[in-house]
N, C-alpha and C positions, 0 to 999 in steps of 0.2 A: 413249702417251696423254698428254695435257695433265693438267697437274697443279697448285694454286696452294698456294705451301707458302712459310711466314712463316721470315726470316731477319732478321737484327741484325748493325748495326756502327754505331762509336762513331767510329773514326778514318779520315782520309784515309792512300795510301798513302804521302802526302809527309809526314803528321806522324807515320806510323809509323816513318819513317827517320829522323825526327829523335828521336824517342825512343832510338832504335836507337845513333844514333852517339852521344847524351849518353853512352847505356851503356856507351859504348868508349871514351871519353872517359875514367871515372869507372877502367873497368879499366886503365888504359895510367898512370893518374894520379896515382889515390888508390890501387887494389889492393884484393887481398877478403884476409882473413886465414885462414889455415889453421891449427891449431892440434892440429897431429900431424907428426912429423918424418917418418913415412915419406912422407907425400903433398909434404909440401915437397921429399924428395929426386925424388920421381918429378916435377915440376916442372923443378926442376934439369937432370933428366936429360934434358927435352925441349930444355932450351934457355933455357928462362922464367926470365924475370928474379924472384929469392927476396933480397928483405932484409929478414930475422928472420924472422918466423911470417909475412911482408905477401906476395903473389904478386903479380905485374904482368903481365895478357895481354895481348898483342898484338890487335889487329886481324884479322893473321891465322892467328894461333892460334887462335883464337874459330871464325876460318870455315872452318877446317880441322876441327876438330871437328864444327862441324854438320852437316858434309859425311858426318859418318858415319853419325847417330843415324836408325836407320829412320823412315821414314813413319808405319809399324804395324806391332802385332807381335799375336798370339795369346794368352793367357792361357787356361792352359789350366782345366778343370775336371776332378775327380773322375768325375763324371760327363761322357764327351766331348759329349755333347749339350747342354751348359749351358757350354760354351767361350764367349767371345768375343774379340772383335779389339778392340784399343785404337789407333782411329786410323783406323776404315773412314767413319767420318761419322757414324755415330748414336751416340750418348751410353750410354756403360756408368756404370749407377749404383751406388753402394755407401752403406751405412748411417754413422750419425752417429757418431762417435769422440772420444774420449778426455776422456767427460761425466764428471763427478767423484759424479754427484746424478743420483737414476732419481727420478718424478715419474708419478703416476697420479692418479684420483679416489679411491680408496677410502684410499690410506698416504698421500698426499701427497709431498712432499717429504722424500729420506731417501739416504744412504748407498750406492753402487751394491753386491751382493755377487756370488757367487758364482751362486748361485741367478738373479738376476738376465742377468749373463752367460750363462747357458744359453737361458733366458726369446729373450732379447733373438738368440741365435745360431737359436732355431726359427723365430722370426719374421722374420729374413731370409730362411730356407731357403724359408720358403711364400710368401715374397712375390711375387708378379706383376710386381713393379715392379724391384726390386733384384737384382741380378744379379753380383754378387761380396760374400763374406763373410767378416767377420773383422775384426782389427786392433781397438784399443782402445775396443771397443766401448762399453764404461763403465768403471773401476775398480775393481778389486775389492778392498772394504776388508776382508774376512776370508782374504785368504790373501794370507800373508809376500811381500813386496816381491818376494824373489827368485826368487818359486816363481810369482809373476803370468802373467806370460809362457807360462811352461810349462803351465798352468793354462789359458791361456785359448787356446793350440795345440791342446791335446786334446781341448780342447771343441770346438773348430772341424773337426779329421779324426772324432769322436764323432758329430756333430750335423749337418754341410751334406758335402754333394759337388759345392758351389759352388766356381768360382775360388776364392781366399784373398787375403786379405791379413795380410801379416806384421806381424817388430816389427824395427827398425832399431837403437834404441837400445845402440848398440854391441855387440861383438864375438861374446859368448857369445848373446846374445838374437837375433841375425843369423844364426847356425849351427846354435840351435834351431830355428829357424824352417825354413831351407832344407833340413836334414837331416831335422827329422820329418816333414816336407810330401814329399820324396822316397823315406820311406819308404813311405809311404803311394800313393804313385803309383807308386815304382819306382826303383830307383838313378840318380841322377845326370839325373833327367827335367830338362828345362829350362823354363821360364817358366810356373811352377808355383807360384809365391806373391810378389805384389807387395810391394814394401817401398816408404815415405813416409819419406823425411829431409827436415828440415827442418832450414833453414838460421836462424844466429841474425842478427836483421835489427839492426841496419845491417852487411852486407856480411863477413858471421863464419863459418866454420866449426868446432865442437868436434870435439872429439877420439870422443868416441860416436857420433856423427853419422858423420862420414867411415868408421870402422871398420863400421858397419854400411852404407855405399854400398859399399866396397871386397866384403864378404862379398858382398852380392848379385851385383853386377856380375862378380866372377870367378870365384861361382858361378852363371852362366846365366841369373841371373834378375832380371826387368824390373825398375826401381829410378823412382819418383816424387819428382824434387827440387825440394821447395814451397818458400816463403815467407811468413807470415803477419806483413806490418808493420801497424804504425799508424801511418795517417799523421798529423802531429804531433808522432811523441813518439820513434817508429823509426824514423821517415822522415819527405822532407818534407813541410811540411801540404800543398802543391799536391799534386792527383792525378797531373800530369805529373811532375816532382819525386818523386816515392813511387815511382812507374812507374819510372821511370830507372833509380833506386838500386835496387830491387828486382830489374830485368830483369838490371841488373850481376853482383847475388850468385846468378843462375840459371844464368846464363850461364856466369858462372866454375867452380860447381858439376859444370854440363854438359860442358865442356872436362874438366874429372877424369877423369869418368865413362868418356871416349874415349882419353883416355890410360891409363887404366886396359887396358881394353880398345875396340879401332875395333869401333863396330858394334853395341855391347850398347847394350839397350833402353831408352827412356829418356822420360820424361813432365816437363814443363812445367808447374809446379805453383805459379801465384801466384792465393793466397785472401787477400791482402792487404785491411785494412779501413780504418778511420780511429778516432780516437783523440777520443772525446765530449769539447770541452773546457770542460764545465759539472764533468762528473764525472773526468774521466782514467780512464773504463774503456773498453775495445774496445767499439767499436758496431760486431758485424757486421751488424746488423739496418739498417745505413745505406742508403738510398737510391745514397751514394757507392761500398757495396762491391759493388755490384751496376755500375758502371761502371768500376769500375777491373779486374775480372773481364771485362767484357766488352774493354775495351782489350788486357788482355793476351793474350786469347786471340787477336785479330789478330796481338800478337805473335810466338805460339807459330806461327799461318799463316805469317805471316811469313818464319819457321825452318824453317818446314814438319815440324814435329814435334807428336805428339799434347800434346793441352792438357787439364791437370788442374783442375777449374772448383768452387768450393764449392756449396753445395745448398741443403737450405730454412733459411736461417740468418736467427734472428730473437733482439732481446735480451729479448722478454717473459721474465717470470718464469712464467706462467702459460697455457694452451689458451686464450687470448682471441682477439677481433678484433685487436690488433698483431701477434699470431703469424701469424694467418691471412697477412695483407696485406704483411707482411715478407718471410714465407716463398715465396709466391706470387713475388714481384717478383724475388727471388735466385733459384730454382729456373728459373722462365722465363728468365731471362738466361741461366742457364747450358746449361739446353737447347735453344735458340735460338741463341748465339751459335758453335757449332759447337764446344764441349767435347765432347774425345774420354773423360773421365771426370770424374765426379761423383761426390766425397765429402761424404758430410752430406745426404745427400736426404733422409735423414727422423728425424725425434724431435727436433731439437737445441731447446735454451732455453737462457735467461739468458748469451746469448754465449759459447758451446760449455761451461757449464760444469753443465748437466743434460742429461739424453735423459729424453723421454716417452713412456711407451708411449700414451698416445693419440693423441697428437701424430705417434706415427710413422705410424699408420695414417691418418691424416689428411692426411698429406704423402703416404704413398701414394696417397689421392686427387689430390693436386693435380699429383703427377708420372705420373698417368694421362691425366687429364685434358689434360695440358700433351705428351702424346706423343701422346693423337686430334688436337691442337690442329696439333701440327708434321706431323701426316702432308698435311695438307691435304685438300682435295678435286678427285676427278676429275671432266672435264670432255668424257668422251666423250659419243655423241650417246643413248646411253642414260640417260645422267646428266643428259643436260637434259631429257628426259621431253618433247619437244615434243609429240611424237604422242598420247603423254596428257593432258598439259596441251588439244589440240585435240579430244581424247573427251569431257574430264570439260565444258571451256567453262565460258565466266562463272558464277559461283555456285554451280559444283559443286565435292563434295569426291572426297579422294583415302583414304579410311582404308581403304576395303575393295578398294585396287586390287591387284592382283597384283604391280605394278611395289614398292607400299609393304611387300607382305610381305617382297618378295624381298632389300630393302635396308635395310631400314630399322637392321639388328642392325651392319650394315655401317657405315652413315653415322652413327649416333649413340652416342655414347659414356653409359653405363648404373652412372651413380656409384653407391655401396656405402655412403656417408657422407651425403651430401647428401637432404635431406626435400623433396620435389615431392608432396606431398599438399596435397589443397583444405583450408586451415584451418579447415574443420567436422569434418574428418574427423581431423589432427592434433591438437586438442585434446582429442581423450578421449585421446591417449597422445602426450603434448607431451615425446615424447624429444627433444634436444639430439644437433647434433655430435658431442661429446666422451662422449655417453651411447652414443650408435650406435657410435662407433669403441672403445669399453671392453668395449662385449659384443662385436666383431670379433676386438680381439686376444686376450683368454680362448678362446672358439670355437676360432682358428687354435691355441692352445698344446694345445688340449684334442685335438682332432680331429688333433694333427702323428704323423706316421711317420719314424722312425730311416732314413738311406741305412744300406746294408749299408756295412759295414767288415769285408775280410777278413782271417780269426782269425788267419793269417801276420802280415799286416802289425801287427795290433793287439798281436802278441806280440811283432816286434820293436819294435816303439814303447814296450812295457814295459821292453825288456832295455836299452833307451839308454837312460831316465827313471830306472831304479834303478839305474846304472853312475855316473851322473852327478848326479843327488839325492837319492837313496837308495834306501828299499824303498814307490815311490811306484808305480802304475798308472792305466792311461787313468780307471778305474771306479772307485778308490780318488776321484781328485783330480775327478773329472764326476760 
C-alpha cells in the first residue's frame, strides 16, 4: 500500500566522502590518543602504528573494522516483550542523563536525590514513549560517590523490566553493571545492558573510558561510543571541521572496539554541539546541533552502522516557549533523520545540566507526536474516501459517516498535554502545559505497579552487593 512518510538529509554522498577522507586524513596524521597501556598494546599487536599514548590508523584499518560492526543487534529486555532492535529503522528512545538539578513547579530548582532517581526510573517504566531505561538519570547527591552506581542498578532491576542502560565509567562500575544485569536475567545472558563511552574531544581517550568499552565489549554487551564537542572551543568552529575531527575520534574508538573483539555491537554516537561565543557555554539548544546530528547520522549510514542521535535538548533554564521550540527542532531531527537511538528525549534543561519532570512529560508529547508525524499517511482507495466524498457531495458533512468512526482513532493523533478547547470553555479552568503535564506525572508515580523481580535473583543480587560493599540490599539502598 502506498504510503507518504517524511525523511531528512543534510549532505550529498560526495560531501559525505569528503568528510569521510578528512577523517582518515586526521587519523593517518595527527592520531587519537589512548591513554591506557593495555589498549596501546592491543594496537601494537595489530600492527598500528603507537608513538607514546598517540595511535595512528590506517585507512585500512579503519575499513577492516567496520567491516565487522553489525547492521543491528537486539537489546534485550527483562520483560522479552519490551526487547528491541538497535538499527532496524525506527528510532529506540531513552530518557535524559546525567542532569546535575531535578526541576518541577512546586520545589523548583534543587539538587537530584535518591528519591528522585526512583521517581524519575517509574516514569520511564510507564512511559509510552521511552523504551530503554537507566543510566545517569540524574545525580544523586545523597548517596557516597562510590555506592552511586550501585544505587542506581538496583533501582533500575527494582523498578523497570525495560532494556537497561548501564555505567561505563571504568572498570569496577563496568562489572557492576554487566554482572547485576546478568543476574537478573541469567548467567552470562548477552546484550543485556547498553554502555555510553565517551570519548574526550579533541581526539582523547581516558583511561575510565576505555576500561569500561573493554568490560562491555568482552563481556557480550552492546557498547555506544559518543562524542559531545563544541564546536569552537573542542573542535573546529565550522560544522564541517567539528564533523571531521569528531568522525576521527569515532572512528578510531570503533576500530578498538573490533579489535577488541570482530563483530561485538557497536552504536555511532555523535551529539556534538557548538560553543555560544557571547558566553562560552554549550549551546545544545542550537539550531547548529540539530544539523550537525543530522550530518553525522549520514555518516553513521554511511558506515552502515546503527546511529546514536540526542533528543529534546534545549538550554532554557525553565518549561518556556524556548524549551518548547528547541526541543521540538532536535527531537524531530533526530527522529527523522534515521537515528537508530535516541538519548535525552525528554526532561533535559539548561544544557544537559537539569531534567524536569514536566518537561519530560511534555517531551513525551512532542515525541509522540513526532512518531504519528513519521508514520505518515496511507494512500489506499479506502483512504481516499472517494465514494464518500461522491455520497456526502458539495456542502455536505462527514461526522456521522461510518468511514469517520472507523478511522478516525487511527488517523489522528490524541495529545495528553496540549488544550483544544473553545476558549469560553478553557477560561473557567485556564490550566497551562506545564500544569496538565504536573498532574500527568504524579498520577503515573501514583497509579505505577512494581515488574516482579524473582526472590532467587533478588537474593543473589544481595549476596554480590554485601560481598563487595558491605551489609547493603536491593531494599536497604531503593
Amino acid at each position: 500500500m502506498d504510503k507518504i512518510k517524511p525523511k531528512l538529509e543534510l549532505l550529498t554522498e560526495a560531501e559525505i566522502e569528503k568528510i569521510h577522507q578528512c577523517s582518515l586524513n586526521i587519523l593517518e596524521q595527527v592520531g587519537v590518543i589512548f591513554k591506557e597501556a593495555q589498549a596501546l598494546e592491543l594496537f601494537r599487536h595489530h600492527g598500528i602504528r603507537v608513538e607514546g599514548e598517540t595511535v595512528y590508523l590506517s585507512a585500512a584499518a579503519v575499513e577492516k573494522a567496520l567491516a565487522t560492526i553489525p547492521q543491528s543487534f537486539t537489546l534485550r529486555g527483562r520483560d522479552p516483550g519490551k526487547s528491541v532492535v538497535i538499527g532496524a529503522g525506527e528510532p529506540v528512545l531513552a530518557p535524559g542523563s546525567g542532569a546535575v538539578f531535578i526541576q518541577d513547579t512546586a520545589e523548583g530548582r534543587r539538587k537530584g536525590t535518591r528519591a528522585d532517581y526512583i521517581k524519575l526510573v517509574k516514569l520511564v517504566h510507564t512511559s509510552p514513549l521511552l523504551q530503554v531505561n537507566g543510566g545517569g538519570l540524574v545525580t544523586v547527591s545523597d548517596v557516597e560517590e562510590r555506592l552511586q552506581h550501585v544505587f542506581m542498578l538496583l533501582t533500575l532491576l527494582k523498578y523497570t523490566d525495560k532494556p537497561l542502560l548501564g555505567f561505563t565509567l571504568g572498570r569496577e562500575a563496568a562489572r557492576d553493571s554487566i554482572y547485576l544485569a546478568q543476574l537478573a536475567f541469567g548467567e552470562k545472558s548477552e546484550n543485556i545492558i547498553l554502555g555510553v563511552a565517551n570519548a574526550v574531544t579533541p581526539l582523547l581517550y581516558d583511561a575510565t573510558m576505555i576500561e569500561g568499552i573493554r568490560e562491555f565489549v568482552l563481556n557480550n554487551q552492546p557498547i555506544c561510543i559518543a562524542s559531545c564537542s563544541m564546536a569552537g572551543s573542542t573542535s573546529p568552529v565550522t560544522l564541517a571541521g567539528s564533523l571531521a575531527c569528531v568522525n576521527a575520534e569515532l572512528l578510531a574508538g570503533m576500530v578498538f572496539t573490533q579489535l577488541l573483539k570482530p563483530g561485538a555491537p557497536v552504536i555511532y554516537g555523535n551529539t556534538s554541539a557548538i560553543t555560544d561565543m557571547k558566553t562560552m557555554t554549550l549551546a545544545i539548544g542550537a539550531v547548529e546541533t540539530a544539523m550537525i546530528n543530522l550530518a553525522a547520522s549520514q555518516l553513521a549510514k554511511y558506515y552502515h552502522i546503527p546511529f546514536r542521535s540526542g533528543g529534546s535538548l534545549s538550554d532554557a533554564k525553565e518549561v518556556d516557549v524556548q524549551a518548547g521550540y528547541e526541543s521540538m527542532l532536535n527531537l524531530a531531527t533526530s527522529v527523522f533523520d534515521g537515528a537508530s537511538f535516541v538519548l535525552q528525549a525528554t526532561g533535559i534543561l539548561e544544557s544537559f545540566m537539569t531534567l524536569s519532570y514536566d518537561k519530560f512529560i511534555i517531551d513525551e508529547e512532542i515525541g509522540m507526536m513526532l512518531r504519528r508525524y513519521g508514520k505518515g499517511f496511507q494512500l489506499g482507495e479506502e483512504d481516499l474516501a472517494f465514494e464518500l466524498i461522491k455520497e456526502r457531495g458539495a456542502g455536505g458533512h462527514f461526522l456521522d459517516a461510518e468511514h469517520t468512526m472507523h478511522h478516525f482513532r487511527r488517523e489522528f493523533f490524541d495529545p495528553q498535554v496540549s488544550n483544544r478547547q473553545p476558549y469560553e470553555i478553557w477560561r473557567r479552568n485556564p490550566i497551562t502545559a506545564v500544569n496538565k503535564a504536573g498532574e500527568i506525572w504524579r498520577k503515573r508515580l501514583t497509579d505505577y505497579e512494581a515488574p516482579r523481580l524473582d526472590k532467587g535473583c533478588q537474593e543473589a543480587i544481595n549476596k554480590y552487593i554485601e560481598q563487595k560493599y558491605g551489609r547493603l540490599t536491593i531494599d536497604a539502598l531503593c
